[in-house]
N, C-alpha and C positions, 0 to 999 in steps of 0.2 A: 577464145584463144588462150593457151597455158601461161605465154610471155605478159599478156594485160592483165589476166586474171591476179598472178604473183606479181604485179608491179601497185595493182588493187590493193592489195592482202600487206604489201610492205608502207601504202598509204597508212592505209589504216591499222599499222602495228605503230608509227611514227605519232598517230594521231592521238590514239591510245595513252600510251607513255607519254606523249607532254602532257597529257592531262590528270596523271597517274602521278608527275613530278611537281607540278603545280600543287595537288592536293600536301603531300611530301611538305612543297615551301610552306604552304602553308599549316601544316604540324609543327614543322621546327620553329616558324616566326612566329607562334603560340604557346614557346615550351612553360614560358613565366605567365601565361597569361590567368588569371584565377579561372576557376572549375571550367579551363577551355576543354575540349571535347575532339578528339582528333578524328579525321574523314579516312577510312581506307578504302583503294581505288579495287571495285571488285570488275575483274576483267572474266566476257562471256566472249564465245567465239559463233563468228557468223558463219553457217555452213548453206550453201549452195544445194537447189534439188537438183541441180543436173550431172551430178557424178555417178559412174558406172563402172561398172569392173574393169575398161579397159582403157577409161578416162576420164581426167581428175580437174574440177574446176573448183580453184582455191575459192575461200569467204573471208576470212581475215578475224577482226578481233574489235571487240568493243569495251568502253570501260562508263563504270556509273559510280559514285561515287556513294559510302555509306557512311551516316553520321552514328560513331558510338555515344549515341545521349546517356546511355544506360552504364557506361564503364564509370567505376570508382576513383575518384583522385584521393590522392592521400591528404590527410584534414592536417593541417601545420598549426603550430599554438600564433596567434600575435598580439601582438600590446594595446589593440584598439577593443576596447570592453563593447563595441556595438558591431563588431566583425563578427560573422554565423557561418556554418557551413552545417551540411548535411552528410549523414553517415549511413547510408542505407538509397532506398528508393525514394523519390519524390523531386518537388521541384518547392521556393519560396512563387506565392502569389504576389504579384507587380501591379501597378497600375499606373498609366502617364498623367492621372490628375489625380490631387486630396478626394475631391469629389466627382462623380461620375463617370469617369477616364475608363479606357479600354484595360483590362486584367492580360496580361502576359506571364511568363512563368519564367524563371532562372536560377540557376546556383549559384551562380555568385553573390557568395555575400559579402561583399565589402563596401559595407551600408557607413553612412555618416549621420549627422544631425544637421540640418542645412538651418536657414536663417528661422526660417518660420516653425522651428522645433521636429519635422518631421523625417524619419529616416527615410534616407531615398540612396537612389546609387546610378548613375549614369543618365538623371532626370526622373529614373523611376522609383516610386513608393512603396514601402514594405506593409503588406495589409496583414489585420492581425484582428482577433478579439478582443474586444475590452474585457478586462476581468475587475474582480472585486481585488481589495487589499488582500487576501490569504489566495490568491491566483484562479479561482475558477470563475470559468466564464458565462459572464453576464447575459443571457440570453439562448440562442441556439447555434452550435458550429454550422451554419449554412451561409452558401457564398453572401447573400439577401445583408447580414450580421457583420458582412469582410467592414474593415475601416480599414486607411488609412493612416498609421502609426502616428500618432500625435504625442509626443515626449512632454507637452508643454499643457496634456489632458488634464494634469494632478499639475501645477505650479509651485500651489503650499501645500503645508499638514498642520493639522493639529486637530487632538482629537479631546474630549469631553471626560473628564474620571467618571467610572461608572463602577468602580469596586477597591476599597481601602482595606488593606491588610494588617492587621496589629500583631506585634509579637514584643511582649510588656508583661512587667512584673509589677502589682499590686501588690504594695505592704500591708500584709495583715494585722503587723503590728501598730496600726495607723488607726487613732480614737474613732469613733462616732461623728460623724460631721465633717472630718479631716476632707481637704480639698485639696486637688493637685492639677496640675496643668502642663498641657504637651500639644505638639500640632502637628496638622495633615496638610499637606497641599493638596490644592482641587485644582484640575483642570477646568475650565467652562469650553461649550463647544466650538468658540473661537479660537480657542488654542493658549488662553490668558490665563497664567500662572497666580492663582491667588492660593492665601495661608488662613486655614480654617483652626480656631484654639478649641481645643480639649479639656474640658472640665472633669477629673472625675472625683465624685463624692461618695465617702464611704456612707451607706446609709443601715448598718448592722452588722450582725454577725455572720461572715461569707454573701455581704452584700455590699453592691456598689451599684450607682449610677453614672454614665454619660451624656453629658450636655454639650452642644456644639455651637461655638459662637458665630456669627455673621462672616462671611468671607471676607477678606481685606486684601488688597493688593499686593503682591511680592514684593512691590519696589516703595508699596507706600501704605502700613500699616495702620495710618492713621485713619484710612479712608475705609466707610465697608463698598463693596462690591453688589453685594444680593442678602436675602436675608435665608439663614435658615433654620429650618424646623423639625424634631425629631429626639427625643432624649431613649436612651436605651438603658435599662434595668440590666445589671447581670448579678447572679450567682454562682459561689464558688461550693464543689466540695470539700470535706475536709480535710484532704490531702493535696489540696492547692490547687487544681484540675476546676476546669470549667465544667461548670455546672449546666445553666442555660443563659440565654439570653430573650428578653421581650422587646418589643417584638419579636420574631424569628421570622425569618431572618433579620438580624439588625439594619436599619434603613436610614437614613438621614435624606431631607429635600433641600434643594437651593433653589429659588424664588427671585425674580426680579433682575435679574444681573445689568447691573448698570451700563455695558458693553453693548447690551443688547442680543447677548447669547441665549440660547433656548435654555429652560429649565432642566435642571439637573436630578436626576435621581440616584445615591449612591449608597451601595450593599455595602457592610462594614462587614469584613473577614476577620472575627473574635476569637477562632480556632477551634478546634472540633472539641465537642461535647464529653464529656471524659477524660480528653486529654491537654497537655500541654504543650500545645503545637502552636496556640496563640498568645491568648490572654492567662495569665495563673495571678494565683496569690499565696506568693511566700514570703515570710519576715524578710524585711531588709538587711535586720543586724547594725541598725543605724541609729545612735541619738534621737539624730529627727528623721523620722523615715522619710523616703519619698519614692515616687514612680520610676521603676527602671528602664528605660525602654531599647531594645534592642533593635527594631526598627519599626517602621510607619511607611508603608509602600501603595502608592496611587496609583492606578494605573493611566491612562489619559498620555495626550501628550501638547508639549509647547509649541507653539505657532514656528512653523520650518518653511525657507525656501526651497526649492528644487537643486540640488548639486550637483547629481550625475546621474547618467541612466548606465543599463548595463543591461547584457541581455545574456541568462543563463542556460544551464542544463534543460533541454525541454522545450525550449525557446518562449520562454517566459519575461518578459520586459521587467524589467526591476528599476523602481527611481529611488532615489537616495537624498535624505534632507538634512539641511543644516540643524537638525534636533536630531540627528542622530539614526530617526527612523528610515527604514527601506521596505516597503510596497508594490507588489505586484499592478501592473495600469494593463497589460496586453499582454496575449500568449499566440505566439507567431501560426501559421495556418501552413501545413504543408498538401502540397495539393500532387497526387498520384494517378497516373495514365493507365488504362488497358496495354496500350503499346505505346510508349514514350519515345522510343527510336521512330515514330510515326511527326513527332512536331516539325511546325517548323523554323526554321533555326534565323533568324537577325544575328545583326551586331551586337557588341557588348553582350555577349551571352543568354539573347532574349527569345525564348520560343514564345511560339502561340498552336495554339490547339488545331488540329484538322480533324477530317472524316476518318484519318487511321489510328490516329492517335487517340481518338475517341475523347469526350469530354471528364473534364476534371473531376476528382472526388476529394472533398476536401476534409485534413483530417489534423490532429491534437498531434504532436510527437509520439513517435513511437509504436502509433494504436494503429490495427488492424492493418498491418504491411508499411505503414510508410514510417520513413525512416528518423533517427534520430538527430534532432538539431543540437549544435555543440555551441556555446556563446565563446568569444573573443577566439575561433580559429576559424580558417579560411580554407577553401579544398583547392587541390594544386591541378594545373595541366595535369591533362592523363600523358601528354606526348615524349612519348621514352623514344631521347637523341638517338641512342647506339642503335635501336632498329629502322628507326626510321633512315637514319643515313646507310643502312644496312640497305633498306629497300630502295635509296636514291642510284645507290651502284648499280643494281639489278637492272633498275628504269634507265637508265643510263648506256646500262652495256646493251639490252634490249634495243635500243634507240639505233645505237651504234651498228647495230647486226639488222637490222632494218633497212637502214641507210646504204648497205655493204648491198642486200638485197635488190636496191634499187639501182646502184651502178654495175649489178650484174648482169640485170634486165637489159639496163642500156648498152651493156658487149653485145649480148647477142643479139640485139633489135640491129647492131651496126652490123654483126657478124651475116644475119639475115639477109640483109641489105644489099650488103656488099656479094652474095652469090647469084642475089638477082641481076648483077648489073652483066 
């Protein structure tokens, strides 16, 4: 019958649209929410097989709901150095435990440091590779390799000298025998600042030698450290240019460190061979001549606390020590869908993988389609107000004309009625 069929048809245009507005509420009560993701109500209409050319039995109208995972928010700068977003395709890899937990996937990054040093954000963990200090990573990008983001992986620093650079001027005008004295600092591989003295003795004509006394404390000179051993010969041309050095490369060891640090092996940088880019010998122009030196550079570094993390271009973890130095410990994993608009979508902005969305492939920033990670900015609601409230009127008047539908039904079911009586 034509009057039930349209009274059908004005149901389910009612039913339709509250569900079409609801999606709506919930756009708009997401506009602030970070990389929220807005749902549009896509409406299919049901068509009846028994309509004929000379009569028409209404279907009405359906609505299903579609999640844009796939639409772009715009990336904002903010103040928190551990804040990430993504600029392209992809998702961060999640996990609800440091150890063995279930992997989920999400944009938002408004990641913190919790008590136990580990980035997480709404209980979940940001997984990442470990990498060496200069950022590449340790092992293989495969999920097997994901950790857990542990801030507190690197606590200290300090690292071992392992190459001394000279740039010093020998007086030439300095007798046979002349001895002069200057110092290096070593680092040892605990990170302990000691001061190694420099003997050098002219031993002829465009000849000199270096001897290297026992390491001694920075803070206590009087004490040695380790012992070492090593004396380097060098020659000069006669235009003041380094000649050679013996050994060659110039070498010095340190032995025994009383700390209990590993033994030391340190390359001495005398300056390249012909020229004067290190070590030279030119007159002082002095009474009593002496050694000029313009500097002595070690490289090594002092025992550091941990200060701050930060997470860069690339999505690369950066820690930062009270000595000054900054070190790569992790470089974040972005993980990329066949069809991402296929996950399924949790709270707090957490999908998980299905049969359409196909399983993850995990990848380095930037490489092979997936997208770039940005440190300290965050990706905004995709939910643009003006149309969404644009489309609330629509559902609204829709509703409205529905409604009008159904109290027309009921005139003429009365009108009907009443010619029967």
């Amino acid at each position: 019958m034509s009057l039930s069929g349209a009274l059908s048809s004005a149901i389910s245009a009612l039913s339709a649209q509250s569900q079409s507005l609801s999606m709506i509420s919930d756009n708009i009560a997401n506009s602030d929410t970070t990389a929220y993701k807005t749902t549009s109500g896509m409406f299919d209409s049901l068509v009846t097989a028994s309509s004929g050319t000379t009569s028409y039995a209404s279907g009405g109208v359906t609505v299903s709901g579609r999640s844009n995972i796939t639409q772009q928010g715009l990336l904002a700068a903010t103040t928190n150095a551990t804040d990430v977003g993504i600029q392209g395709s992809g998702f961060f890899a999640v996990t609800d435990a440091t150890t063995g937990g279930s992997v989920s996937y999400t944009r938002n990054g408004a990641f913190t440091i919790n008590n136990a040093g580990y980035l997480e954000n709404n209980g979940y963990y940001l997984e990442g590779w470990r990498t060496d200090a200069d950022g590449n990573i340790v092992g293989s990008e495969s999920a097997s390799n994901l950790q857990a983001i542990d801030t507190k992986v690197a606590a200290t620093s300090g690292s071992a000298t392992t190459k001394t650079t000279f740039n010093a001027n020998l007086p030439s005008d300095a007798a046979t025998g002349d001895t002069f004295n200057s110092s290096m600092t070593v680092y040892d591989s605990l990170g302990a600042a000691n001061s190694v003295q420099v003997t050098w003795t002219k031993t002829g004509t465009n000849a000199w030698s270096a001897s290297f006394g026992n390491p001694t404390s920075a803070s206590d000179t009087s004490t040695s450290t380790g012992t070492t051993s090593g004396t380097v010969n060098i020659t000069f041309n006669s235009d003041g240019s380094l000649a050679s050095t013996s050994p060659s490369p110039a070498t010095i060891a340190v032995t025994g460190w009383t700390d209990g640090a590993a033994n030391s092996s340190i390359t001495l940088d005398l300056g390249t061979v012909g020229k004067t880019d290190g070590l030279t010998q030119k007159a002082s122009g002095e009474t009593t001549p002496s050694v000029s030196v313009t500097s002595i550079d070690s490289d090594g570094l002092a025992f550091g606390k941990l200060s701050s993390i930060s997470i860069g271009k690339n999505g690369v973890v950066d820690a930062t020590y009270s000595n000054g130095s900054t070190i790569a410990i992790y470089k974040i994993a972005v993980a990329t869908f066949a069809d991402p608009n296929g996950l399924s979508a949790s709270s707090n902005g957490i999908y998980s993988a299905t049969v359409t969305s196909g399983n993850a492939t995990l990848q380095t920033s930037g490489e092979n389609g997936a997208g770039t990670v940005y440190g300290s900015e965050l990706e905004s609601s995709t939910t643009d107000t003006s149309s969404q409230f644009s489309s609330m009127i629509s559902a609204q008047q829709a509703y409205s004309a529905a409604s009008q539908v159904i109290s027309t039904v009921n005139k003429m079911y009365d009108t009907l009625i009443s010619a029967m009586r």
